[in-house]
N, C-alpha and C positions, 0 to 999 in steps of 0.2 A: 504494500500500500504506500503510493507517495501524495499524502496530503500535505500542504501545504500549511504549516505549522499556525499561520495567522488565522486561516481559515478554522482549522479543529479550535481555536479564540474561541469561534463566535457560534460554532454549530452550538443547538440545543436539542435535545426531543422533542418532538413537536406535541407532546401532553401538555395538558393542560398546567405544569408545573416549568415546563423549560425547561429542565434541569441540563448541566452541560453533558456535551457526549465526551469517549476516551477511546484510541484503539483498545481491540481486546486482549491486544498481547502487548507486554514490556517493550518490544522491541518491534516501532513500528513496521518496519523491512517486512515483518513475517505476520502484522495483522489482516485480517481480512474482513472485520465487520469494527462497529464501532457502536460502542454501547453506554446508555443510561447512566449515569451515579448517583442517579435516586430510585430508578425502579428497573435497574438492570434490562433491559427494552433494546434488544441486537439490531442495528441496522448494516445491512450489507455493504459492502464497496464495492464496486464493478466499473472494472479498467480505469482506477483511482476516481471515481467518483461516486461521493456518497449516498446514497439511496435513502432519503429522510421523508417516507411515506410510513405512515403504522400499515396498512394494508402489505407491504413487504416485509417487514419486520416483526422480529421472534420474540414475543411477550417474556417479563420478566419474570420469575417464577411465582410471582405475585400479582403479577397481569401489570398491564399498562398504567402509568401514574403511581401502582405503588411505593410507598415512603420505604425503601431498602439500605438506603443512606448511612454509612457509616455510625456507629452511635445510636440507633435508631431501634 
């Protein structure tokens, strides 16, 4: 995955919370989705572009918008 650092800034979920997104791996080079840090909510990347529809993306284990948050 090559995002552009400024851009993953500003991406958010697109729940109703906005919460920011994060690759899903430590090491962008080898991420392939990018996902939620408040209700864990997988959005794909496809040919470095990130796919921020809930209809393509893999609910959290909590489902969409829930509070998964660190601390929480």
């Amino acid at each position: 995955m090559n995002i552009d650092p400024m851009l993953l800034e500003i991406l958010a979920c697109p729940c109703e919370h906005h919460a920011p997104v994060q690759p899903d791996s430590p090491d962008p080079a080898t991420a392939s989705a990018l996902v939620c840090t408040r209700c864990r909510t997988s959005f794909p990347v496809r040919d470095d572009i990130p796919v921020m529809l809930l209809d393509e993306a893999t609910p959290g284990p909590q489902g969409v918008g829930a509070d998964l948050s660190p601390g929480q």
